[in-house]
GUBA-726171 format. One line per 8 residues: their letters; for each residue y, z, x of C-alpha. Coordinates in pm, whole numbers, plus 50000, padded with zeros to 5 digits. Each point is the difference from the previous one (the first is absolute). Layout:
# GUBA-726171
a> Y/Z/X ~ ...
//
This chain:
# GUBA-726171
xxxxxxxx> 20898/10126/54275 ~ 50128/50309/49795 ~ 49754/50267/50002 ~ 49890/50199/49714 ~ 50124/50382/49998 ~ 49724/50236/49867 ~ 50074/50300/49803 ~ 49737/50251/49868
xxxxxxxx> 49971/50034/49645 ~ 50170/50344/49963 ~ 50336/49880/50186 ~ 49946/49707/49722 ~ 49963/50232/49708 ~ 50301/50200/50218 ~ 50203/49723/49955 ~ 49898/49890/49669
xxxxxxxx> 50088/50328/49817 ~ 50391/50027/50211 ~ 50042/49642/49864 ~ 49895/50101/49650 ~ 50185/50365/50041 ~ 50314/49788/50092 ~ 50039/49714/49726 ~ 49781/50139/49712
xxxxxxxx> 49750/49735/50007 ~ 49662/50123/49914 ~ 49744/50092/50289 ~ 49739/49712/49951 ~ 50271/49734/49939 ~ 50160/50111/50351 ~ 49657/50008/50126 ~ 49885/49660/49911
xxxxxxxx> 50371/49870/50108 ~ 50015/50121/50381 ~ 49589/49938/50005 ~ 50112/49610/49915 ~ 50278/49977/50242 ~ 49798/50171/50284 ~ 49759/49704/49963 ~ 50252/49680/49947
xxxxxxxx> 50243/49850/50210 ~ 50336/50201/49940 ~ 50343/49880/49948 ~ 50159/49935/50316 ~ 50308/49862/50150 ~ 49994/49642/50197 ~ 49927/49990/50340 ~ 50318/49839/50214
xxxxxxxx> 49866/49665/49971 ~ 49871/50035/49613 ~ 50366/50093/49837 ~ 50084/49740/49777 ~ 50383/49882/49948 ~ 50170/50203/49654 ~ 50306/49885/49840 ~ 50184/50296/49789
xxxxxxxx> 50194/49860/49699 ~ 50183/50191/49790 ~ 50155/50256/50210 ~ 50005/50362/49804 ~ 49875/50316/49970 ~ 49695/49870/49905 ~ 49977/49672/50234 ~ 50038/50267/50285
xxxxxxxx> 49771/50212/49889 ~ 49729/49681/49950 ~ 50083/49856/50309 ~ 49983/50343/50221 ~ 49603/50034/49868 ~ 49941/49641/50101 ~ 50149/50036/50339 ~ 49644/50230/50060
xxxxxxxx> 49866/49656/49991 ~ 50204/49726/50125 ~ 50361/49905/50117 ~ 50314/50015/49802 ~ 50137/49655/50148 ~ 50258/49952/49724 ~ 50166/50143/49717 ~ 50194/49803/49680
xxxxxxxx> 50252/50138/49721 ~ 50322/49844/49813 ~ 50147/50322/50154 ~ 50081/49939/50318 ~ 50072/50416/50040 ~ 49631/50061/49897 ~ 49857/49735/50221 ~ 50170/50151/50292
xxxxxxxx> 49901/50339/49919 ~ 49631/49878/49970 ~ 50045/49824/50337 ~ 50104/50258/50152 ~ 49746/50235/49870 ~ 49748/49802/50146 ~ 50150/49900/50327 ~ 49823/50059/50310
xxxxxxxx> 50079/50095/50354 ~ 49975/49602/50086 ~ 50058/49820/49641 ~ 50097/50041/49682 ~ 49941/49782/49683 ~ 50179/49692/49941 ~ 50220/50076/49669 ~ 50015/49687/49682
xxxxxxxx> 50173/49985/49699 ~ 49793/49724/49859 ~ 49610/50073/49994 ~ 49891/49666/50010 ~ 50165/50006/50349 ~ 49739/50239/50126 ~ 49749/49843/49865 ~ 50054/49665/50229
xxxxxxxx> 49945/50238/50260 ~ 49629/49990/50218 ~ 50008/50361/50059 ~ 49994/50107/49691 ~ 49680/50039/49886 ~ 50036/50266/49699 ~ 50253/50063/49749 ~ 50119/50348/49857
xxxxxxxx> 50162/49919/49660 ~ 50234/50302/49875 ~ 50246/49845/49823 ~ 50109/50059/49686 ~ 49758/49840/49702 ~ 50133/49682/49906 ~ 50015/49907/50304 ~ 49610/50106/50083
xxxxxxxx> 49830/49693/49908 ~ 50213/49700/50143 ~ 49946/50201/50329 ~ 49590/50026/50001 ~ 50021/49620/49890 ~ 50165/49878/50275 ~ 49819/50244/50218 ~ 49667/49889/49858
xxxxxxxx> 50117/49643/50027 ~ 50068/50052/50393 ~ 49670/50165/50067 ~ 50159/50352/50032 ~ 49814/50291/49914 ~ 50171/50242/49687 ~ 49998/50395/49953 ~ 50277/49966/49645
xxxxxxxx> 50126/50272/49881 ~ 49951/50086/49637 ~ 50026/49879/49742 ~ 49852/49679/50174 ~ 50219/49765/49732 ~ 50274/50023/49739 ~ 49834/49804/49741 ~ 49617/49909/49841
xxxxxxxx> 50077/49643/50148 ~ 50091/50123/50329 ~ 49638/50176/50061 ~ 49836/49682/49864 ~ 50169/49745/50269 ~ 49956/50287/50322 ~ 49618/50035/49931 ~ 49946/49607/50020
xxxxxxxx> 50207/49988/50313 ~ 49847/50256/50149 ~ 49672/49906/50007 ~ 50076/49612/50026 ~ 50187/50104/50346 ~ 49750/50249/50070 ~ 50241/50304/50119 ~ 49932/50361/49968
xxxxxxxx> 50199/50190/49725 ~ 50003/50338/49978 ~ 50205/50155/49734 ~ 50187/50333/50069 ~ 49827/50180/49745 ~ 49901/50250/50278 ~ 49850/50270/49708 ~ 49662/49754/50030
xxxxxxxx> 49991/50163/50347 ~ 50046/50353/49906 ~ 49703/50236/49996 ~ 50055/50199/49678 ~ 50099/49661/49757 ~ 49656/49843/50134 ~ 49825/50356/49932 ~ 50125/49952/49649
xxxxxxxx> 49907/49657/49913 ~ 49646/50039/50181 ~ 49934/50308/49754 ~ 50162/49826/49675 ~ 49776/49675/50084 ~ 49693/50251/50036 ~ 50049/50147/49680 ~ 50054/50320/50115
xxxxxxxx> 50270/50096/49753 ~ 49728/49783/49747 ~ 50152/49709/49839 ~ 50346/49930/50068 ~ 50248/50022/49707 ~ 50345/50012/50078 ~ 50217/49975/50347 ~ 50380/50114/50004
xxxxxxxx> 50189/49938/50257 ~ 50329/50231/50087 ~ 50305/49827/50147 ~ 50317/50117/50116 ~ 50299/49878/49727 ~ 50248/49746/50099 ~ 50399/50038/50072 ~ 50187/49959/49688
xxxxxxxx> 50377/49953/50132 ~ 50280/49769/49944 ~ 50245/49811/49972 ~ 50012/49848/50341 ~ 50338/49818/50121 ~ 49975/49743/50258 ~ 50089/50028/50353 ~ 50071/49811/50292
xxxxxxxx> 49662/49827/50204 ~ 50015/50263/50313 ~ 50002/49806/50305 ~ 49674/49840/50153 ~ 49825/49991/49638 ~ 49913/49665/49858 ~ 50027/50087/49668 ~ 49890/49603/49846
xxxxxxxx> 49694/50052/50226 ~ 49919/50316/49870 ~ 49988/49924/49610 ~ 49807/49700/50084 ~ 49826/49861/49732 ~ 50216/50247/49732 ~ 50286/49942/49828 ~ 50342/49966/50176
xxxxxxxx> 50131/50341/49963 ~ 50314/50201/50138 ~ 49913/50205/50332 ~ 49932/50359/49841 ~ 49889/50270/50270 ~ 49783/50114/49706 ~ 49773/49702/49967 ~ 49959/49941/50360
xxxxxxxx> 49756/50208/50225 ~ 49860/50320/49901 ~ 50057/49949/49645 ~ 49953/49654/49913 ~ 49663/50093/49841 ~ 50191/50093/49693 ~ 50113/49670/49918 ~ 49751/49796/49846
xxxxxxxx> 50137/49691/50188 ~ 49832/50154/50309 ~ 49764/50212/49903 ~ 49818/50219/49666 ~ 50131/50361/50034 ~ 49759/50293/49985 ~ 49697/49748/49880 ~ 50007/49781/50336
xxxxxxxx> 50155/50339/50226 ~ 49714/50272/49970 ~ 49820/49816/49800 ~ 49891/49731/50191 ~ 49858/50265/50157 ~ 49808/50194/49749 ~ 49954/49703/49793 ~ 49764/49865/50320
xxxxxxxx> 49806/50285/49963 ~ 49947/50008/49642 ~ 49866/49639/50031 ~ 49787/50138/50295 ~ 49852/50293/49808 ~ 49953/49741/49613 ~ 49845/49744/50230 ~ 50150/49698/49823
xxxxxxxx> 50191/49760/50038 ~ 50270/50041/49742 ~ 50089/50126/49637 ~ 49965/49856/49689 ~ 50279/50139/49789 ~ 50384/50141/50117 ~ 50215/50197/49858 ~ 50300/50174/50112
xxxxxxxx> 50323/50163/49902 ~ 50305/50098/50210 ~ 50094/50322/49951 ~ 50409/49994/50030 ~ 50204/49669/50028 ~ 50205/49931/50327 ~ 50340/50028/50036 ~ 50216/49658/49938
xxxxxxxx> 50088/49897/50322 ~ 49802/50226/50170 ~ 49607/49959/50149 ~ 49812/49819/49712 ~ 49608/50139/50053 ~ 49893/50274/49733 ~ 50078/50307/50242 ~ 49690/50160/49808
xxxxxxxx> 49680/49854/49761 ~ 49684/50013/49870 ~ 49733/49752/50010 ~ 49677/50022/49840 ~ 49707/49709/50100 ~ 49680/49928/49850 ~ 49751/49869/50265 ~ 49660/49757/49875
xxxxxxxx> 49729/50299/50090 ~ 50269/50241/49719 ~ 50159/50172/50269 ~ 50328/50096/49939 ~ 50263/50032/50237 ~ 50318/50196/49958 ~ 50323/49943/50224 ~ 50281/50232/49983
xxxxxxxx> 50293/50101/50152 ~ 50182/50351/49985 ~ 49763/50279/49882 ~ 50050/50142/49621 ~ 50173/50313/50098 ~ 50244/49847/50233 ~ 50302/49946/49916 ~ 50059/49578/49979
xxxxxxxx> 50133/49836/50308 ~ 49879/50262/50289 ~ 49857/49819/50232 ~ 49667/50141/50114 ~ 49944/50115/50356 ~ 49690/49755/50177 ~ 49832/50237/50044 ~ 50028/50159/49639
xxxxxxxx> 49673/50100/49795 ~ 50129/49782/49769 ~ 49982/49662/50262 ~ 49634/49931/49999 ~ 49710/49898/49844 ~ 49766/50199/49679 ~ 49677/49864/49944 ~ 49859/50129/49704
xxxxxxxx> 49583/49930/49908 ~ 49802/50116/49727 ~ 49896/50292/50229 ~ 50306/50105/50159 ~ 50298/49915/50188 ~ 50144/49895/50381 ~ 50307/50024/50100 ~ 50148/49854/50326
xxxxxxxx> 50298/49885/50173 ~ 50111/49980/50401 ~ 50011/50356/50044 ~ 49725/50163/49839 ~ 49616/49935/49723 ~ 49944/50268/49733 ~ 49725/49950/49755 ~ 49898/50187/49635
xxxxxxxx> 49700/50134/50179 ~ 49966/50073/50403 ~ 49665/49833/49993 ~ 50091/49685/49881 ~ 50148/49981/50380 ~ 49794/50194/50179 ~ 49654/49862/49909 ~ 49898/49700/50210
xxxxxxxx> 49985/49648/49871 ~ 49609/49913/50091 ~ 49746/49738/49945 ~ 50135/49571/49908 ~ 50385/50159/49985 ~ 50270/49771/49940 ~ 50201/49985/50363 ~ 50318/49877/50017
xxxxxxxx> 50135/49812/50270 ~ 50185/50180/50247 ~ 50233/50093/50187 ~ 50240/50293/50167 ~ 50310/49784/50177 ~ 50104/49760/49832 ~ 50228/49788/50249 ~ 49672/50060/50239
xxxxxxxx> 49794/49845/49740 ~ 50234/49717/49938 ~ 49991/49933/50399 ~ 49597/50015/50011 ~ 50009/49741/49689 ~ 50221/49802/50268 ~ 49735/50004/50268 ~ 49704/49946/49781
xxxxxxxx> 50104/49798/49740 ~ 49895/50158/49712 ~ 50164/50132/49675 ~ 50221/50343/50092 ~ 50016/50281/49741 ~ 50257/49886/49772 ~ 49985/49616/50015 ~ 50158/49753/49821
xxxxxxxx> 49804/49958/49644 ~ 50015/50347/49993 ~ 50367/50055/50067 ~ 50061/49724/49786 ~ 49769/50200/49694 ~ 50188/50338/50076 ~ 50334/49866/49975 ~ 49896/49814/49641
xxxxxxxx> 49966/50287/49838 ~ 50409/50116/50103 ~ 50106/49673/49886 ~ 49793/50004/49679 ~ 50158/50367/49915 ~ 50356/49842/50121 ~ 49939/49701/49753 ~ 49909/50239/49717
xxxxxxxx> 50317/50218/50089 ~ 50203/49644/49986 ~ 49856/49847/49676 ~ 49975/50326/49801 ~ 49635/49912/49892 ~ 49625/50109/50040 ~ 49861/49712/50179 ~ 49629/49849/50067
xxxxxxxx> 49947/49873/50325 ~ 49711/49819/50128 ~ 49918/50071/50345 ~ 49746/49724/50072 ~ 50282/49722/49875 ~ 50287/50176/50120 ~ 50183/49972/49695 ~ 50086/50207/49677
xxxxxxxx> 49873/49869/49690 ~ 50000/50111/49597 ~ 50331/50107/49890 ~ 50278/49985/50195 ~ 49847/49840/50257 ~ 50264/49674/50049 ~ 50282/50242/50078 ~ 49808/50207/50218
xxxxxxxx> 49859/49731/50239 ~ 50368/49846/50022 ~ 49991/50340/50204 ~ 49778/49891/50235 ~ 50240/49821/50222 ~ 50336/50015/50071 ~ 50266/49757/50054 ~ 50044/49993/50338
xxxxxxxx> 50387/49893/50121 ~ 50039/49721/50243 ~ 49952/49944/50255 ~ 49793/50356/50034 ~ 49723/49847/49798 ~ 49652/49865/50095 ~ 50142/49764/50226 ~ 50158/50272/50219
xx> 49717/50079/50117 ~ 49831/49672/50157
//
């Protein structure tokens, strides 16, 4: 049995006040944090014999990165990607001094497999949801990468499999798990700034470049595999890996980038689940034959409690088509109240007045769930059964309101959407929800997946 360590209440407050010194957090909110983890079960990895089975597909930057936090956890028994260079880089990554994980092409290849007992889905985002359905369908356990889907429809079928199959989901909106975003939302939905008005949220811009010519498939890429359910198109290095997301056969640009993202945590802080009205406007047109997302926009929705929420890329006194650093003071999120203002993002929380953070929150507060690791979280969910952070309605509700701005960008009209119904309605409304799906090419369709 694990014993309890005691600690006297200065070397708490000792601790408390390095932790705030060193993030920025406010004393009491550091205070009530460490005071709750003290007295919980923490985080932890598996013991030898608890380390479920995980299956890597979609073998990036990001894949890596995913799968090197859940190997804390469990065992990387396999890895999957269309690129057989990237599959064997991820292999060998996580190799050990007695194994290493069996490479695929095909994921529903590793999913036949009885070792596998959780899924890592990086790929790019049309392929996202065919993944988690056949994973859900072969009781595998999900942490999907944002956006969870590529379309409204998408979201609608992965929440019903989901929880018919009953499989944990976590999506990888890992800003749910960060201290100062939570910090944020808990003071919003307090009223601490008094009643919220408007949220803006900063993104990066887009690439604006073009035209592409094609090029030959380089060796060990299935390129047919790849597209998947998009149109047939000529191998172009530019629309495969690192920048596919600026193709809107694969992906939304800056909305569904950053701002699946930021968007998550504008939901988070309104405490709804969707707008009521969309409208948005590209600001420059692509270049023929070049990526075909906005590189840069401006959204503006209307929420049913009158909040409004701004979404912009590429500040006013930038020059159009700079791409903003992550960590930018521009890449974040500004929630404005009658009384004042908040500003956060991954790095830092500033407010119109110190003691909107440094007072405590007392009495009947509002608490928000949470949570500090978010892969740890995900692989608690797995051992208890119960909802992680970021689970699948709510992944599903985050990522509506990136297609809903994409679907404005597309028709060129201020839309109403009704969140309840899942559908737009009043004018406009018949071309919009022909946006709600998309044409999926054969046989990469439903079917593909089981």
């Amino acid at each position: 049995m694990a014993k309890r360590i005691h600690i006297s209440r200065r070397t708490f407050l000792g601790q408390c006040t390095a932790v705030a010194a060193a993030t920025g957090l406010p004393l009491w909110f550091v205070e009530r944090e460490l005071s709750a983890a003290a007295q919980g079960a923490p985080i932890r990895p598996a013991s030898a014999t608890d380390r479920p089975g995980i299956a890597l597909v979609g073998c990036g930057g990001m894949g890596r990165g995913d799968a090197k936090s859940a190997s804390r956890f469990g065992d990387i028994v396999a890895v999957c990607d269309v690129d057989e260079s990237h599959a064997a880089a991820a292999a060998q990554q996580f190799a050990g001094p007695d194994r290493a994980p069996a490479q695929f092409k095909d994921f529903r290849k590793v999913l036949e497999r009885r070792d596998v007992d959780v899924i890592v889905n990086a790929t790019p985002d049309h392929w996202h949801t065919l993944i988690n359905l056949a994973a859900a369908a072969a009781k595998k356990d999900i942490y999907a990468e944002k956006p969870l889907t590529l379309t409204i429809d998408e979201g609608k079928r992965l929440v019903k499999a989901v929880r018919k199959e009953r499989v944990v989901l976590q999506t990888g909106t890992q800003q749910r798990s960060n201290k100062l975003f939570r910090l944020a939302c808990e003071l919003v939905r307090n009223g601490r700034i008094g009643k919220l008005t408007q949220v803006t949220v900063y993104l990066p811009a887009g690439l604006r470049e073009g035209p592409f010519e094609p090029v030959p498939v380089p060796p060990g890429l299935d390129w047919d595999f790849w597209l998947g359910q998009a149109p047939r198109e000529d191998y172009l290095k530019e629309r495969c890996h690192q920048t596919f997301r600026w193709w809107f056969d694969y992906s939304g640009g800056p909305v569904t980038d950053w701002g699946a993202h930021h968007n998550d945590i504008a939901r988070w802080a309104i405490g709804e689940d969707g707008p009521k009205v969309i409208e948005a406007k590209a600001i420059g047109e692509p270049i023929p034959g070049g990526y075909t997302t906005p590189p840069a926009f401006e959204s503006t929705l209307t929420w049913g409690n009158g909040v409004k929420q701004v979404v912009k890329t590429t500040p006013d006194d930038s020059p159009f088509g700079v791409a903003l650093k992550p960590d930018g003071q521009r890449n974040g999120v500004r929630l404005e109240g009658t009384d004042g203002w908040i500003w956060v993002n991954r790095s830092k929380i500033e407010a119109s007045n110190l003691d909107m953070l440094d007072a405590p929150l007392t009495g009947a507060a509002v608490r928000l769930e949470v949570s500090d690791d978010h892969m740890g979280n995900f692989f608690d969910s797995i051992r208890t059964r119960k909802d992680p952070m970021s689970p699948v309605e709510s992944g599903h509700r985050s990522a509506t309101v990136g297609h809903l701005i994409v679907i404005a960008l597309r028709t060129g009209r201020t839309l109403e959407w009704n969140a309840s119904d899942e559908k737009f309605v009043g004018e406009g409304a018949r071309e919009a929800n022909a946006h709600l799906a998309r044409r999926m090419r054969k046989p990469y369709d439903y079917e593909f997946a089981g």
